[in-house]
C-alpha positions as CSV (number, residue, x, y, z in Angstrom):
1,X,-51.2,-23.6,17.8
2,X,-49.1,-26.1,19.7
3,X,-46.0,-24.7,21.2
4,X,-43.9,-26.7,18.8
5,X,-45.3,-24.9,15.7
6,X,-45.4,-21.5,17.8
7,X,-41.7,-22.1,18.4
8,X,-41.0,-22.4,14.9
9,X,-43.3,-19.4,14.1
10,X,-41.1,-17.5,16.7
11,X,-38.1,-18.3,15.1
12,X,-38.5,-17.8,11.7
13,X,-40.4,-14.3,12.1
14,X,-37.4,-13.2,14.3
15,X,-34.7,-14.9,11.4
16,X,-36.8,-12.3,8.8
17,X,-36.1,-9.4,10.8
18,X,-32.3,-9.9,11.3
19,X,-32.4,-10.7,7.4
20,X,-33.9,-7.8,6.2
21,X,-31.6,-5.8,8.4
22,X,-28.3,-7.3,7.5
23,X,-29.3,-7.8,3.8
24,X,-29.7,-3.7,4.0
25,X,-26.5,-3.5,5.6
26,X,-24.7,-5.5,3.2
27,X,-26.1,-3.6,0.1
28,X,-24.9,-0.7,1.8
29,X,-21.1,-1.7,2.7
30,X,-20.7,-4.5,-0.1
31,X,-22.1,-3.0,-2.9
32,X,-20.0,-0.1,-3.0
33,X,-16.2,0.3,-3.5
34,X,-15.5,2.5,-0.1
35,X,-18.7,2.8,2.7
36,X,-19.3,4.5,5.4
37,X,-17.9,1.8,8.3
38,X,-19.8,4.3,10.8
39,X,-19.5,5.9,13.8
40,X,-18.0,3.8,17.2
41,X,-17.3,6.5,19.3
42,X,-20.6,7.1,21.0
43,X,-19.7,7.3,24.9
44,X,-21.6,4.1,26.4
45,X,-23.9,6.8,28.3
46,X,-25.7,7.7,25.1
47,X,-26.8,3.9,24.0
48,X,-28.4,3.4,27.3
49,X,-30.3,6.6,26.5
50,X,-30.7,4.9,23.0
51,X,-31.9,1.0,24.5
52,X,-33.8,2.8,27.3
53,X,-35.0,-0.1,30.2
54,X,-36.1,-3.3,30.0
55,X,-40.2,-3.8,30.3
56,X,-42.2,-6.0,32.3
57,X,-43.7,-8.0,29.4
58,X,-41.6,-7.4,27.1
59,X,-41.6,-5.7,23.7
60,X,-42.0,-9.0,21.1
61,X,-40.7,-8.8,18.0
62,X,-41.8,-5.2,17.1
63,X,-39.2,-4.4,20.2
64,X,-36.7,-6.7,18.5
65,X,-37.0,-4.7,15.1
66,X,-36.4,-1.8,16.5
67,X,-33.3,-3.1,19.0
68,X,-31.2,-4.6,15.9
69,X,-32.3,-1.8,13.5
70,X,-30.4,0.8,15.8
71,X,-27.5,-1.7,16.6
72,X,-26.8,-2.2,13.1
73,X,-26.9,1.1,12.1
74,X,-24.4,2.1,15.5
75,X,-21.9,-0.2,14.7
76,X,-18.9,-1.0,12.6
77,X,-19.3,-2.1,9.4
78,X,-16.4,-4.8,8.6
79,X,-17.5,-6.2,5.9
80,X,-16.7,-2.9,3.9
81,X,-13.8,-2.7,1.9
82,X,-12.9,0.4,3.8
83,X,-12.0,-1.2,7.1
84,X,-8.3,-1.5,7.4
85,X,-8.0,-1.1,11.1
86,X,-8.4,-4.1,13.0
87,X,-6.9,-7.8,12.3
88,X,-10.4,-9.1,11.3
89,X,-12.5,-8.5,8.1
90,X,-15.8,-9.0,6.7
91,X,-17.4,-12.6,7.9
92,X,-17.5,-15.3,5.4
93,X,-20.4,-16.6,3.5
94,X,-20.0,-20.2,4.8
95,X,-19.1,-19.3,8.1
96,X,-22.0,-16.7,8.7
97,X,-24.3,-19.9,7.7
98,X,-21.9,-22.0,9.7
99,X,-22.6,-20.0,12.7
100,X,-26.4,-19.7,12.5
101,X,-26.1,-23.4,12.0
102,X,-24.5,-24.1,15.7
103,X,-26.6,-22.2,17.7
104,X,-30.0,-23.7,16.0
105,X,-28.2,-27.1,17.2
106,X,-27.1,-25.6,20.2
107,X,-24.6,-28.7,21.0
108,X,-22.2,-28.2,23.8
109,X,-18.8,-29.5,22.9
110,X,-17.7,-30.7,26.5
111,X,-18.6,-34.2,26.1
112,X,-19.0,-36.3,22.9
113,X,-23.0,-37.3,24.0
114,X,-23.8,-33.9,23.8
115,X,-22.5,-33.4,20.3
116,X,-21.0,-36.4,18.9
117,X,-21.0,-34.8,15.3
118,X,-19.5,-31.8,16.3
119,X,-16.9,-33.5,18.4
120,X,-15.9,-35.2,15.4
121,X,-15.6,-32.4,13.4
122,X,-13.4,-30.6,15.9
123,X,-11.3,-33.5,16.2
124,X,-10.6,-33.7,12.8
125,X,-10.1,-30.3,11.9
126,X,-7.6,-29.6,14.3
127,X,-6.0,-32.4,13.2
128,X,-5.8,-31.5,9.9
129,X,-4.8,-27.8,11.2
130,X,-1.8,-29.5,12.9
131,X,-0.6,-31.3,9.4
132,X,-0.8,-27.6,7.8
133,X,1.6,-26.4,10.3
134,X,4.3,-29.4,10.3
135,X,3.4,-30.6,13.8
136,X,4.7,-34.2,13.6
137,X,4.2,-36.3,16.4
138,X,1.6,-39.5,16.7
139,X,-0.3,-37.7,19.2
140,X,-0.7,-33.9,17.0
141,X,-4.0,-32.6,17.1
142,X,-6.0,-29.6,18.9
143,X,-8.6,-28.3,20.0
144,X,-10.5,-24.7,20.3
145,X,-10.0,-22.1,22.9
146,X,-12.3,-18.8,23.1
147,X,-9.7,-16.3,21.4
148,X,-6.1,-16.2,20.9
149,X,-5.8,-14.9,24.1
150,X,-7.2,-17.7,25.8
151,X,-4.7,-19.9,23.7
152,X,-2.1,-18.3,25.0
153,X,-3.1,-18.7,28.5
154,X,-3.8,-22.2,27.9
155,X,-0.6,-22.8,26.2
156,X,1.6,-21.6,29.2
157,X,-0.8,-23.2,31.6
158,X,0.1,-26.7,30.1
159,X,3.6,-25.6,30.0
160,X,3.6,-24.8,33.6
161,X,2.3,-28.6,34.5
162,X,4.2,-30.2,32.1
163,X,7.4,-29.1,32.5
164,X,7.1,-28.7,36.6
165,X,4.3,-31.1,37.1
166,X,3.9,-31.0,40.7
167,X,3.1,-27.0,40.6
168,X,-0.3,-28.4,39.3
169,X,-0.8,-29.5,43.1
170,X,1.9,-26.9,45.1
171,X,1.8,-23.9,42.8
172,X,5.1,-22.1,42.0
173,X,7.8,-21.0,43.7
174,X,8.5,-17.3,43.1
175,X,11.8,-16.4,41.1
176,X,12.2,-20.1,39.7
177,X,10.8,-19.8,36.6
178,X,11.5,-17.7,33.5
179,X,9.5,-16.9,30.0
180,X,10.8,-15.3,27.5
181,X,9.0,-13.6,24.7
182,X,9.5,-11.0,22.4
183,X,9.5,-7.0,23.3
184,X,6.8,-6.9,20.2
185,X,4.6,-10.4,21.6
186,X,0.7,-9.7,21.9
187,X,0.2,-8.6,25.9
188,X,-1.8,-11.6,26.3
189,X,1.4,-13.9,26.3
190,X,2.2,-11.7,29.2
191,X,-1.0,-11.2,31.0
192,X,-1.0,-15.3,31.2
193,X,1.9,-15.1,33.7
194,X,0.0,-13.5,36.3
195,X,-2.8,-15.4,35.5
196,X,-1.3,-18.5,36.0
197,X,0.7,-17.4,39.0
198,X,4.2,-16.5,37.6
199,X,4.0,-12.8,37.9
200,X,5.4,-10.5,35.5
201,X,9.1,-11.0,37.4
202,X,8.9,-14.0,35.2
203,X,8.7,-12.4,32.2
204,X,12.1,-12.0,30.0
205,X,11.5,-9.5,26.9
206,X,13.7,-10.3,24.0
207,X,15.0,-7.3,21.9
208,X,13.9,-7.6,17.9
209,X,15.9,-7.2,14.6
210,X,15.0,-3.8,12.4
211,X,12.5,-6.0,11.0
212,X,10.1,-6.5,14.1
213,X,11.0,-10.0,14.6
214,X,12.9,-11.9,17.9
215,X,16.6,-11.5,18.1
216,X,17.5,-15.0,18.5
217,X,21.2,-14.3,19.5
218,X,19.7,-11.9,22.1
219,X,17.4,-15.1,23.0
220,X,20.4,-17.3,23.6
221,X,21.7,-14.2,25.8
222,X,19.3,-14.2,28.2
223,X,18.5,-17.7,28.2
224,X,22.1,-18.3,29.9
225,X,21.8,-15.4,31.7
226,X,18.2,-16.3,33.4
227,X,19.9,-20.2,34.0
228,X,23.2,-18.0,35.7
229,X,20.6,-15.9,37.9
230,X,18.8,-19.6,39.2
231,X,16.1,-19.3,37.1
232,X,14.6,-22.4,35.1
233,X,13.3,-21.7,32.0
234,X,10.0,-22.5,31.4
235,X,8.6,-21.6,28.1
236,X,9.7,-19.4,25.3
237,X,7.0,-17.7,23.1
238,X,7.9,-16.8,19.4
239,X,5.0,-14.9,17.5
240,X,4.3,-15.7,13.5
241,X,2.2,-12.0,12.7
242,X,3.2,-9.8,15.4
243,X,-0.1,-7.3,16.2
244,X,1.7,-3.9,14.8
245,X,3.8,-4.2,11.8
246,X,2.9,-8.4,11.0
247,X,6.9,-9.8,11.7
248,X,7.6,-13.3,11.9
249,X,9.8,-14.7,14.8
250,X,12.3,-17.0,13.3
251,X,10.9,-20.4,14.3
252,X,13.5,-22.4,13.2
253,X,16.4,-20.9,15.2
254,X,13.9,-20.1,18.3
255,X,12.7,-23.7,18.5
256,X,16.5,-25.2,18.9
257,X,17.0,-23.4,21.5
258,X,13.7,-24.2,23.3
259,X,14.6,-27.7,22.9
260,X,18.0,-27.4,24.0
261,X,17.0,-26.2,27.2
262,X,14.0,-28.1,28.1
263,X,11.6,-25.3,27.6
264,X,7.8,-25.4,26.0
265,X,8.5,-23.9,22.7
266,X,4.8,-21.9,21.7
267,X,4.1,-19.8,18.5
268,X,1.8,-17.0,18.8
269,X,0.3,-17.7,15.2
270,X,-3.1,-15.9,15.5
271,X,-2.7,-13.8,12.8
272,X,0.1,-14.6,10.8
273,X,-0.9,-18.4,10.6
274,X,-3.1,-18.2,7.5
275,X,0.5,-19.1,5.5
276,X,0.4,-22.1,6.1
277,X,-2.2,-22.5,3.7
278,X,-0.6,-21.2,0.7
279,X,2.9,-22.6,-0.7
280,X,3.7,-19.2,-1.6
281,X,4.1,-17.9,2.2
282,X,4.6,-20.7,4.2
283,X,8.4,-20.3,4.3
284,X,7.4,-17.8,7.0
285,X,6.7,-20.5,9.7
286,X,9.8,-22.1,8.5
287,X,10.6,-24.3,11.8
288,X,6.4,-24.5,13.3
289,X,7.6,-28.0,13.4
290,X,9.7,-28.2,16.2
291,X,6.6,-26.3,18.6
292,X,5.2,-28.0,21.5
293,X,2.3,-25.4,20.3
294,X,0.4,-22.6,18.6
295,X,-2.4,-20.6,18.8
296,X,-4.3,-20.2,16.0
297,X,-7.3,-17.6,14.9
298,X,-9.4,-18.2,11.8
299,X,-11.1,-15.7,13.0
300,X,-8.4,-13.1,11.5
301,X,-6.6,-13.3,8.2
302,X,-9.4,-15.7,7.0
303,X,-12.3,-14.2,7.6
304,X,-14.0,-17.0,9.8
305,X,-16.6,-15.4,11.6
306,X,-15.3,-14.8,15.3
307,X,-14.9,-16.4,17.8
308,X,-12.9,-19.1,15.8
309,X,-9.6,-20.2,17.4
310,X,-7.7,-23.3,18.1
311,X,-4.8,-24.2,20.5
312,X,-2.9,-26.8,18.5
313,X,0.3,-29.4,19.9
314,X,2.6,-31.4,19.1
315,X,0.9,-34.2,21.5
316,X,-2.2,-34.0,22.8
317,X,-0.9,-36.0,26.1
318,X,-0.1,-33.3,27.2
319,X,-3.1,-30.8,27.2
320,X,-5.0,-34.1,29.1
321,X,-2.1,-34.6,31.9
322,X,-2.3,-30.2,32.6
323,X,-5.6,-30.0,32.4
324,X,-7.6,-33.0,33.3
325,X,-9.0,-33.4,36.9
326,X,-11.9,-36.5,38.1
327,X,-15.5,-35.5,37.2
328,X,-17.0,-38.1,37.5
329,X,-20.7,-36.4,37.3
330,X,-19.6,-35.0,33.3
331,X,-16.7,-37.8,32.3
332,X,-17.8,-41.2,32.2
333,X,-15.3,-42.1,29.3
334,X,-12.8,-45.1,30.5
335,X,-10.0,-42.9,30.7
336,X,-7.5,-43.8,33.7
337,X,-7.6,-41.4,36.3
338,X,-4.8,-38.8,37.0
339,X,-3.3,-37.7,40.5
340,X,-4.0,-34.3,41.6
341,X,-0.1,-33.3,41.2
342,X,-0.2,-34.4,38.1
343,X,2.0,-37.7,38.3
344,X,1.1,-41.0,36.7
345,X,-0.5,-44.1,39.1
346,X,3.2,-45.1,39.4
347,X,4.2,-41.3,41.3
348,X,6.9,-40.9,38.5
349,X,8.0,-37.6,37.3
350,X,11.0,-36.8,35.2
351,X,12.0,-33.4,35.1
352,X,15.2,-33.5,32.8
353,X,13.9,-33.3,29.6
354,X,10.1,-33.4,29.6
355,X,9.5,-34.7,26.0
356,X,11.5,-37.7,27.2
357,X,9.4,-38.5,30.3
358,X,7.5,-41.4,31.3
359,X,4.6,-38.7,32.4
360,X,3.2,-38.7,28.9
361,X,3.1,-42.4,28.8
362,X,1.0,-42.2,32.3
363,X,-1.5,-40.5,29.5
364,X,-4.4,-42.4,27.9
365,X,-4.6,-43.1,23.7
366,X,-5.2,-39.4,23.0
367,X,-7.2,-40.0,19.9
368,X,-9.6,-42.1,21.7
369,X,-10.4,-39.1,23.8
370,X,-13.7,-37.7,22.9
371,X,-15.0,-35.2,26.1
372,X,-12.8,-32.8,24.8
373,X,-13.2,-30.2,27.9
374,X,-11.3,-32.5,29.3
375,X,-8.4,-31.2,27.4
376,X,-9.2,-27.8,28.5
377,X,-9.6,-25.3,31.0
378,X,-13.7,-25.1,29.9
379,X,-16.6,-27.2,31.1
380,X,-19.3,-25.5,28.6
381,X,-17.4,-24.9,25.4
382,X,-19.1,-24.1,21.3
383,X,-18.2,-25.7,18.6
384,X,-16.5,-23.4,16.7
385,X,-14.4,-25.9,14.9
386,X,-17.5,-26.1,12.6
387,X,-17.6,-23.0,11.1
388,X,-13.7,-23.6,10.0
389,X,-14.8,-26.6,8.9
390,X,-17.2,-25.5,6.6
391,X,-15.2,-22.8,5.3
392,X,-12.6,-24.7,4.8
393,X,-14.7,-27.4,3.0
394,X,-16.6,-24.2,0.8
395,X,-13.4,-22.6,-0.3
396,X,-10.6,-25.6,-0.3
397,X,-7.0,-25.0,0.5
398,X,-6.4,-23.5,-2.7
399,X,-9.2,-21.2,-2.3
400,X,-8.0,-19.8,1.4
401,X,-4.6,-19.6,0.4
402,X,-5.4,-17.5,-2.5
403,X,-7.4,-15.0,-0.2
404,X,-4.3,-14.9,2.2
405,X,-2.1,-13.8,-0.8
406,X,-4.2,-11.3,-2.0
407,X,-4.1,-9.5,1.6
408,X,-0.3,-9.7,1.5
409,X,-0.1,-8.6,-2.1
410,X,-2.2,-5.4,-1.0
411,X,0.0,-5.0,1.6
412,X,3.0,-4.9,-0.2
413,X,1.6,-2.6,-3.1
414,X,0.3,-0.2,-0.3
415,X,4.1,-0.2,1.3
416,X,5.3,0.2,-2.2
417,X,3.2,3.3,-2.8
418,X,3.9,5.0,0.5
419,X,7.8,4.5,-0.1
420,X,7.5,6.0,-3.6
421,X,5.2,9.3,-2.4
422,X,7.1,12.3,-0.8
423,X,4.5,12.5,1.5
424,X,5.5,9.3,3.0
425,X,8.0,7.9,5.6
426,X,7.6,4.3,5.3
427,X,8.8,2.1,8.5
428,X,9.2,-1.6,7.1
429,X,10.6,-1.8,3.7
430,X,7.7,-4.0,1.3
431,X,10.0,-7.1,1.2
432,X,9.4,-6.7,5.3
433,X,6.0,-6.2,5.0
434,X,3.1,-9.1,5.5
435,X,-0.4,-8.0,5.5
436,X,0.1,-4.4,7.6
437,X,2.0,-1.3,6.5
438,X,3.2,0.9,9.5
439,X,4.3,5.0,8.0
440,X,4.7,8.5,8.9
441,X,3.6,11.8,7.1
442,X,6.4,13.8,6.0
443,X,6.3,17.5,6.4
444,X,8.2,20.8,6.1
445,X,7.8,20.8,9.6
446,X,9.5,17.8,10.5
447,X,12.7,17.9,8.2
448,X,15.0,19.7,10.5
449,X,13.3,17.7,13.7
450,X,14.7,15.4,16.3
451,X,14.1,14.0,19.6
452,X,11.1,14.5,21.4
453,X,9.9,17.5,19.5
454,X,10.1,15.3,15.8
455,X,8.1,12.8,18.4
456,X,5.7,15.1,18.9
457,X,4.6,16.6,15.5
458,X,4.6,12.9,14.6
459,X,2.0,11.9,16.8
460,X,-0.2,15.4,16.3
461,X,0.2,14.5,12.2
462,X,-0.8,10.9,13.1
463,X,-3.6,11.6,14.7
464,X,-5.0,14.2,12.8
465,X,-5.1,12.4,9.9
466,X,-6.7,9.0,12.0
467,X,-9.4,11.4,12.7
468,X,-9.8,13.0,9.3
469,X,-9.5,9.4,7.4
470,X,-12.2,8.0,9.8
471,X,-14.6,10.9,9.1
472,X,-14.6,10.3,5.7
473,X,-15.5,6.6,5.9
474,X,-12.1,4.6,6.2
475,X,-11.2,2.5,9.7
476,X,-7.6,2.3,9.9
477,X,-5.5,2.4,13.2
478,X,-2.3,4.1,14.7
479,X,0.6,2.5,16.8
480,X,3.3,4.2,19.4
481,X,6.8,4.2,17.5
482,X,10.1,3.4,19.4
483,X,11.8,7.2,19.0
484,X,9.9,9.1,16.6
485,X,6.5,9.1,18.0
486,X,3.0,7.1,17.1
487,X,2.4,6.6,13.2
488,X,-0.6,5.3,10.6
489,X,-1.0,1.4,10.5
490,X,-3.1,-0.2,7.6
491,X,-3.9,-3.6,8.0
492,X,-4.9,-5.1,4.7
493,X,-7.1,-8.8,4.8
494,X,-8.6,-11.2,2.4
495,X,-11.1,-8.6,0.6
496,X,-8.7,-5.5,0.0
497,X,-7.3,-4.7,-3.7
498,X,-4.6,-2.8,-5.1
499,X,-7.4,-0.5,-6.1
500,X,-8.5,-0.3,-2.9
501,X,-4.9,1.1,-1.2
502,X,-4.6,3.1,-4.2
503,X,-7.4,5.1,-3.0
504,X,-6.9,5.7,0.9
505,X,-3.2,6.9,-0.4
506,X,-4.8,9.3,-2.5
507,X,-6.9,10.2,0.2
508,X,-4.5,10.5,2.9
509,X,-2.4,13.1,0.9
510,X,-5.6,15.1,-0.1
511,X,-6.2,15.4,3.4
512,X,-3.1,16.2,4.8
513,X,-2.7,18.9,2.3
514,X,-6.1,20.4,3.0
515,X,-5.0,20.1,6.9
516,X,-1.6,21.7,6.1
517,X,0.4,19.5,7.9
């Protein structure tokens, strides 16, 4: 057999033993209205027990049976309907094929020769991402990161060199910058400070209204306050789905503001920014328009298989002037070259008002860029535009945006149910709620409580019943409250029903009964 034919031999032996396993997996968690979603807690220690060493010679595809028989069945099922504990759900039928489908091509999306397809596919579907969520300018468009995290990170990097261009050579000064975000913002928005040399000194943490979401009178506040102390501000972060209770920072008010003092206005959209797709919800990002950017997971609310995520801007200058540096051994595109501080061939840099500058104009014709990396911090990067591509293209916009509202009408049933049951102490009313519902278990115990001790029995009643609801086949997760001590979180997505939340309520106050709590 030549090795060409042996290849394919190879390939499609191993392809029928992953099938068989997942299509056992799926019968299993799909075909039945509440699975099992399995056990996670194994300590590390006992899978290397489980894997044992690697051989010499290997163990062929008998030793590959084996390997992904005992992964699947030690790991979490997300694909059943019982997993309401993570912002992620069960992986799409177009984007599972979407996914097999890249790594038999194998394309690397740094520069356009090595995928020219793909790099047209990412190019237009971050465009086309960008109209969604009202970015405006000539120059919109995106690109994808690996994670919301790394959006974030990337978004404050290119904040950093646009709006003071020469720390792309010099660094930073300490003390004479500020970001603000919100006291509720994902730690990552954080976490890219010291990563890009800021330092959490930097960071400005804006109190929240009673519904979760940024105070923008508080914004204002510190704003004037930071510019009194000497401090420049450099970017302020709003977040449209916060990670605990799913608030929406008003984008509208946040983004005047940003522009009114010169700073990079970013939207933490990772999970939240599924509304945009249906006209029902997308009042919630009232205002995206006015960002300079936002990070954006499909990977989340729509059930894109992960990693999915894409960084997208207002102008795409501006992710090519932070981020570009001379390669010539990868780059061979026509491009004009950049100085290494970031300045145009002509030296110029405004710093007044950044959007204004004659720094972007020192940029080439954006949309004639096609090595994307070089609007990125990668070199080696997947092309996981595709697999939102061909989800998008499978389901239509109609099609996503129904699956969006059926997590958020979940949502809001399940907050409806919890308010209505003595049981219950619900934290965010349903007209608050977006896709999780954040409560406590009421008790005899607690009625005469405050303090630390009502803190207390709170977190021991949380956490019982996180342990009992996971032993009997539900994922759902629990969250530190403010003053009265950690509580339940549900986080509904695309696949849960009414009939669904109907039944983990039931289940919750059987078990907290039988627990007498």
């Amino acid at each position: 057999m030549d090795n060409g034919l042996s290849r394919r031999h190879e390939i499609s032996e191993l392809l029928q033993l992953v099938d068989s396993t997942t299509t056992r997996a799926f019968h299993t968690s799909c075909g039945s209205p509440k699975s099992d979603c399995r056990d996670d807690s194994k300590p590390l220690k006992r899978y290397e027990e489980l894997f044992g060493s690697f051989s010499a010679e290997g163990l062929g595809s008998a030793g590959f049976k084996d390997a992904i028989d005992l992964i699947s069945r030690n790991s979490v099922d997300n694909a059943s309907p019982s997993f309401l504990g993570k912002l992620v759900s069960a992986p799409s039928a177009p984007g599972i094929a979407a996914d097999l489908f890249l790594s038999i091509l194998n394309n690397n999306g740094h520069v356009q020769r090595a995928g020219p397809a793909l790099t047209a596919i990412e190019k237009h579907t971050s465009l086309e991402l960008a109209k969604l969520f009202d970015l405006q300018g000539p120059h919109a468009g995106g690109v994808t990161v690996p994670g919301g995290a790394a959006g974030n990170l990337m978004a404050m990097l290119v904040a950093r060199n646009i709006v003071a261009p020469e720390s792309k050579q010099r660094g930073l000064t300490p003390g004479e910058y500020a970001v603000f975000v919100s006291e509720t913002a994902h730690y990552s928005v954080s976490n890219s400070a010291n990563v890009i040399g800021l330092g959490n000194d930097s960071i400005v943490r804006i109190p929240t209204l009673d519904n979760g979401a940024m105070d923008p009178d508080a914004l204002q506040r510190a704003v004037e306050q930071a510019t009194q102390d000497g401090k420049k501000p450099l970017l302020i972060a709003a977040t449209s789905g916060s990670t605990v209770n799913g608030a929406f920072d008003p984008l509208d008010k946040i983004g005047v503001i940003a522009h009114r003092v010169g700073a990079w206005f970013h939207v933490d959209a990772c999970w939240g920014g599924g509304v945009v797709f249906s006209d029902k919800l997308k009042h919630l990002m009232k205002g995206s328009h006015l960002a300079d950017s936002i990070a954006f997971n499909p990977h989340k609310l729509l059930g894109v298989p992960l990693v999915c995520a894409f960084l997208l801007v207002n102008d795409l200058r501006t992710l090519w002037l932070a981020n570009k540096l001379n390669a010539g051994y990868l780059f061979h595109d026509d491009s004009p070259k950049q100085n290494a501080d970031g300045t145009g061939d002509d030296g110029s840099v405004e710093k007044n008002d950044w959007r204004q500058s004659k720094l972007l104009d020192t940029a080439p014709d954006v949309r004639k860029i096609n090595d994307l990396a070089s609007l990125t911090i990668q070199c080696s990067r997947r092309h996981d535009a595709t697999k939102m591509f061909l989800h998008w293209l499978y389901y239509g916009t109609e099609g996503i945006a129904r699956e969006v509202e059926q997590a958020v009408d979940s949502a809001k049933h399940l907050a409806c149910l919890v308010r209505d049951h003595p049981r219950f102490e619900l934290i965010w009313q349903p007209e608050e709620v977006f896709a999780q519902v954040c409560f406590y278990w009421k008790s005899s115990s607690t009625a005469d409580k405050s303090g630390q001790e009502l803190a207390d029995i709170n977190s021991r009643n949380t956490r019982a019943l996180f342990q009992g609801i996971e032993e009997m086949g539900w994922k759902v997760d629990f969250a530190p409250g403010k003053v009265k001590g950690e509580f339940l979180r549900i986080a509904c997505n695309r696949l849960t029903t009414r009939e669904m939340v109907e039944k983990i309520v039931s289940e919750l106050v059987e078990l907290g009964e039988s627990l007498g709590l």
